[in-house]
C-alpha positions in Angstrom: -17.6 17.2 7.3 -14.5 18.9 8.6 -11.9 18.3 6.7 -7.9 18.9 7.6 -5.0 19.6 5.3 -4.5 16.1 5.1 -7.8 14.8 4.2 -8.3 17.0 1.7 -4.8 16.3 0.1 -5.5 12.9 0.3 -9.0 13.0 -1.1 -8.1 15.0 -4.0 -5.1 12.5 -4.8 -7.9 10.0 -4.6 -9.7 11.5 -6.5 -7.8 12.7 -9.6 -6.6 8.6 -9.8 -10.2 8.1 -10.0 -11.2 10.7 -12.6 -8.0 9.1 -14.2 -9.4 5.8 -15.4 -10.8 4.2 -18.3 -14.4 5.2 -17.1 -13.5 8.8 -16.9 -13.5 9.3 -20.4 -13.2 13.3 -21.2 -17.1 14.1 -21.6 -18.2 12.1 -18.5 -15.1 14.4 -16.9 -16.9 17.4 -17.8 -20.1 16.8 -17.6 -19.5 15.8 -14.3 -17.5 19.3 -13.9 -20.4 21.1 -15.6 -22.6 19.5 -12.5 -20.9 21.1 -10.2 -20.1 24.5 -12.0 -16.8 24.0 -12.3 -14.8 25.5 -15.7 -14.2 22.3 -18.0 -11.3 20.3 -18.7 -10.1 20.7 -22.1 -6.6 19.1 -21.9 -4.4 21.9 -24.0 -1.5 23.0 -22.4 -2.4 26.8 -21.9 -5.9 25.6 -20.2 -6.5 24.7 -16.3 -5.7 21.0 -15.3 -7.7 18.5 -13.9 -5.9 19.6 -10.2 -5.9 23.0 -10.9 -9.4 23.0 -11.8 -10.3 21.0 -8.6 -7.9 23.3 -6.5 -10.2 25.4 -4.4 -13.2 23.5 -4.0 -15.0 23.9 -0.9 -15.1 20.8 1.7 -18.6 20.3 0.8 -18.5 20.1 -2.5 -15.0 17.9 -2.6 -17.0 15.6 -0.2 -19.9 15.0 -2.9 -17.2 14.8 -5.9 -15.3 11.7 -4.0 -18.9 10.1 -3.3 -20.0 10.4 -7.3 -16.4 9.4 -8.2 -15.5 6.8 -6.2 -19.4 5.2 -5.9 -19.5 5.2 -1.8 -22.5 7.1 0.3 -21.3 10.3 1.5 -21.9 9.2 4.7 -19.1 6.3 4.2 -16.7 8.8 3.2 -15.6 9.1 6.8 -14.4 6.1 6.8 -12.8 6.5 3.2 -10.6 9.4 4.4 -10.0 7.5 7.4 -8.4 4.4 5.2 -6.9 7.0 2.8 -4.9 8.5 5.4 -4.1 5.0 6.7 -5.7 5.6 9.9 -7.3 1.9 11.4 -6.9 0.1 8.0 -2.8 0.3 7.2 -0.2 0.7 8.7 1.3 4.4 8.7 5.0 4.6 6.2 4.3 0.9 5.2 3.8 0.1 1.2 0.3 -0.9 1.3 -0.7 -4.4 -0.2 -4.2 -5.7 -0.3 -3.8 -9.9 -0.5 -7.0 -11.2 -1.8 -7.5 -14.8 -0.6 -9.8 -17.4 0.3 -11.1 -18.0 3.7 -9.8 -21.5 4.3 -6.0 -20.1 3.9 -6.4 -17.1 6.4 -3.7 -18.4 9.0 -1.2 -19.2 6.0 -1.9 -15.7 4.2 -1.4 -14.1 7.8 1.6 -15.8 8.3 2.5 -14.5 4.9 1.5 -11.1 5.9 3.6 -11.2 9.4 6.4 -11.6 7.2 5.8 -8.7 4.9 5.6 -6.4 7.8 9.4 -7.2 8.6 10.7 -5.7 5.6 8.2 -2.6 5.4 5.1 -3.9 3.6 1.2 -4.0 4.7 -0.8 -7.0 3.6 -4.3 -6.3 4.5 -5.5 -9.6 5.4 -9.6 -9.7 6.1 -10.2 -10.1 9.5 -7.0 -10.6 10.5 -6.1 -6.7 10.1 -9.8 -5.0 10.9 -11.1 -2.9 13.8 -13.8 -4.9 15.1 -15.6 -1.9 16.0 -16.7 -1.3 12.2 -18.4 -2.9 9.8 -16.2 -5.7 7.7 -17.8 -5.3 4.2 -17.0 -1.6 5.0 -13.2 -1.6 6.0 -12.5 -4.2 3.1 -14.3 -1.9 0.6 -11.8 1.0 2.2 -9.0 -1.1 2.0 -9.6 -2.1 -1.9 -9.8 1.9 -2.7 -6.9 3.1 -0.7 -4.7 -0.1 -1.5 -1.5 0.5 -3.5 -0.9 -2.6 -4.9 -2.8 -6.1 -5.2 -1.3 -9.6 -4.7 -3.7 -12.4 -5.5 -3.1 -15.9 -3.8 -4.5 -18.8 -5.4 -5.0 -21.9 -3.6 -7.8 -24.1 -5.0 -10.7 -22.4 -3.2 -10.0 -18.8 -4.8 -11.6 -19.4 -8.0 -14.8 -20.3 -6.9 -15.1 -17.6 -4.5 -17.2 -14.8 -5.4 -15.5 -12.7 -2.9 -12.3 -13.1 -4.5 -13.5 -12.9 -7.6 -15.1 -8.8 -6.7 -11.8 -8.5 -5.1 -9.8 -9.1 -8.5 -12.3 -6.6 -10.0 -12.2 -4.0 -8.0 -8.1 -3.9 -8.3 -8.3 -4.5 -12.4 -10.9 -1.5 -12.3 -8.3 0.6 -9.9 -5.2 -0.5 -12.5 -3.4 -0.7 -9.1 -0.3 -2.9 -9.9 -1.9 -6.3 -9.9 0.4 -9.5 -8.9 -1.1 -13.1 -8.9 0.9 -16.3 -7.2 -0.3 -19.9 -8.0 -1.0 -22.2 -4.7 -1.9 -25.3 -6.2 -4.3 -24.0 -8.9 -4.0 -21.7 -12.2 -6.6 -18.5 -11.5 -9.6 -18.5 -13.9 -11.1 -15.4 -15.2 -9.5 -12.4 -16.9 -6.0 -13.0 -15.0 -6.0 -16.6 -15.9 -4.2 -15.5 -19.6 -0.9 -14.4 -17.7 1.6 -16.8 -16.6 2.2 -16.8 -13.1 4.7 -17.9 -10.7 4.2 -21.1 -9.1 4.3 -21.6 -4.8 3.0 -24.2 -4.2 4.8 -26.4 -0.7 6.7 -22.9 -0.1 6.6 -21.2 3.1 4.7 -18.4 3.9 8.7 -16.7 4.5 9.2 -18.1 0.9 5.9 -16.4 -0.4 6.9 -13.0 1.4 10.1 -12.8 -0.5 7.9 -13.3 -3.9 5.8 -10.8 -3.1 8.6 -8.5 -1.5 10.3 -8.4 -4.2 7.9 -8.0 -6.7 6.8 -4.7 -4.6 10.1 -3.1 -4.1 10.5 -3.1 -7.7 7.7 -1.1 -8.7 9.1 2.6 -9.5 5.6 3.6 -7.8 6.2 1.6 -4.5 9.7 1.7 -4.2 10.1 4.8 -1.3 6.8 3.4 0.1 9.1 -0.1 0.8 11.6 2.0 1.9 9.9 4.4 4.2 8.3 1.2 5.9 11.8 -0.7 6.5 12.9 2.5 8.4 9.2 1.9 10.2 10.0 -1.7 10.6 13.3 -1.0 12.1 12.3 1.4 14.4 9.3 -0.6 15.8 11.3 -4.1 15.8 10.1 -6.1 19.2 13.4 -8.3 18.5 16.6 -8.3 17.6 15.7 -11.1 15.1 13.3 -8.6 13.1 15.8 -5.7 13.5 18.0 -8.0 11.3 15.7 -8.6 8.9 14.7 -5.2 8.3 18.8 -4.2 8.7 19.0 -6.7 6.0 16.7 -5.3 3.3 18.2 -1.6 4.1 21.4 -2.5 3.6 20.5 -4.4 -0.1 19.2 -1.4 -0.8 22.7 -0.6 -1.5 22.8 3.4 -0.4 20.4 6.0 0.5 20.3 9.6 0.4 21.4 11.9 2.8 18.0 12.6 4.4 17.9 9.0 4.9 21.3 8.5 6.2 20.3 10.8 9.0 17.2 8.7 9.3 18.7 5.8 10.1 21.6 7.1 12.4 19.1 8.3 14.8 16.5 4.7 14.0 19.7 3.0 15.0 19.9 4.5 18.9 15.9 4.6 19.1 15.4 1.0 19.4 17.5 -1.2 22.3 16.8 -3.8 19.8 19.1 -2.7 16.9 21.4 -0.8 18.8 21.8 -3.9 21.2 21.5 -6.9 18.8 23.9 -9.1 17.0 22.2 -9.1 14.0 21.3 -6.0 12.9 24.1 -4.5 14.2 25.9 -7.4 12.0 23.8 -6.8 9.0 24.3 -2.4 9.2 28.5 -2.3 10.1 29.8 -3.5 6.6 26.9 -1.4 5.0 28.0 1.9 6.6 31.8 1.0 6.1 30.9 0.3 2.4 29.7 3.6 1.9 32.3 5.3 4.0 29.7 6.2 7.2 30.7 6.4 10.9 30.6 2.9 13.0 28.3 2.9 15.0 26.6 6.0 14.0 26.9 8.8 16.4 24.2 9.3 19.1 21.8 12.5 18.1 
């Protein structure tokens, strides 16, 4: 397999979060290295790192390290990179949030998922978000091992699922930061020992904001959800999602330069933000708070 710059950056990222868990313990990590005459990893300060060490492997051999690490065929690994890059599976700049569910709620978790992609957030919703032209099982396994977060809906149904139930696995064997939201049941298992919030008669708005704000406030996710409102903002189809996404930008409070520029020229690149009441409503105090030209000059 060809790879580009970006696949392999991507697989090795992939791969070092792999080598990185509990399973991994140091001899497995070098016994594996041994396998594929690589120089071991002794984890003293002077000595090669996991990265260095995996540096300058060839295509082929990278290729056949993600299949053993990750447990897909080689010949899924395709579509891995694909779904790693965000290609297909996610959307590209957006914070990427599996939401494990049961079947029967698919049109509420949607709904819940529209409203996440206002304010710069993916939920991967089965079916809902999948290329029909490849396998499901395949592009929900893809999703679960490129996911960057995991937000578990629990309406009565989940529990007794045993695909939710692989679902909550797979993220707890990841240790991708793991959010669950009570819908008219407490979650059994190993998740049923936290306490978690209660949504039960809220909107799927109301549940957005939950989750929302339970992503942005992960140090790990936080330029991810920021990167995606610029997305969201630039791609609005309204001028009532422009003001949403103006919204959550200007809670953010301030931004750096770079993203200053970013959105000056986001502002003139949509007809819907530049045009609208809202956003336009929602950006004016932000930029006069923080002592910025109104309206932003054209680039």
């Amino acid at each position: 397999m060809a790879l580009t710059r970006k696949d392999r950056f991507n697989m090795k990222t992939q791969l070092l979060e792999g080598l990185g868990t509990l399973e991994w313990d140091p001899t497995r990590v070098n016994v594996l290295l041994r396998e594929f005459e690589l120089q071991p990893f002794t984890g003293q300060f002077d000595h090669p790192s996991l990265d260095e060490i995996i540096a300058d492997v060839t295509d082929e051999k990278l290729t056949e390290l993600y299949s053993v690490v990750m447990g897909v065929d080689i010949d899924a690994v395709v579509d891995v990179v694909e779904s790693v890059a965000g290609d297909g599976v996610w959307k590209p700049d957006y914070a990427r949030v599996f939401l494990s569910h049961s079947a029967k709620h698919k049109k509420f978790v949607g709904e819940v998922a529209d409203e996440l992609a206002l304010v710069g957030i993916h939920g991967f919703v089965a079916h809902d978000t999948m290329a029909f032209s490849k396998p499901w099982q395949s592009q929900i396994e893809q999703s679960l091992r490129s996911m960057q977060a995991f937000v578990a809906i629990i309406h009565p149904e989940f529990n007794s699922s045993p695909w939710c139930q692989q679902e909550v696995g797979w993220a707890r064997g990841r240790r991708v930061p793991f959010y669950a939201i009570r819908y008219g049941t407490d979650p059994a298992g190993f998740i049923g020992r936290d306490q978690w919030p209660s949504a039960t008669n809220q909107t799927p708005a109301q549940v957005a904001t939950i989750i929302s704000s339970w992503v942005s406030a992960l140090p790990e996710l936080g330029a991810a959800v920021t990167e995606g409102l610029f997305e969201s903002l630039r791609t609005a189809p309204s001028f009532i999602d422009a003001g949403t996404a103006a919204k959550r930008i200007a809670a953010l409070g301030s931004l750096t330069a770079d993203q200053w520029k970013r959105l000056d020229a986001t502002y003139w690149s949509n007809d819907q933000v530049y045009g609208g009441a809202l956003p336009s409503n929602a950006l004016e105090p932000f930029y006069r708070e923080n002592q910025r030209q109104w309206p932003p000059a054209k680039p």
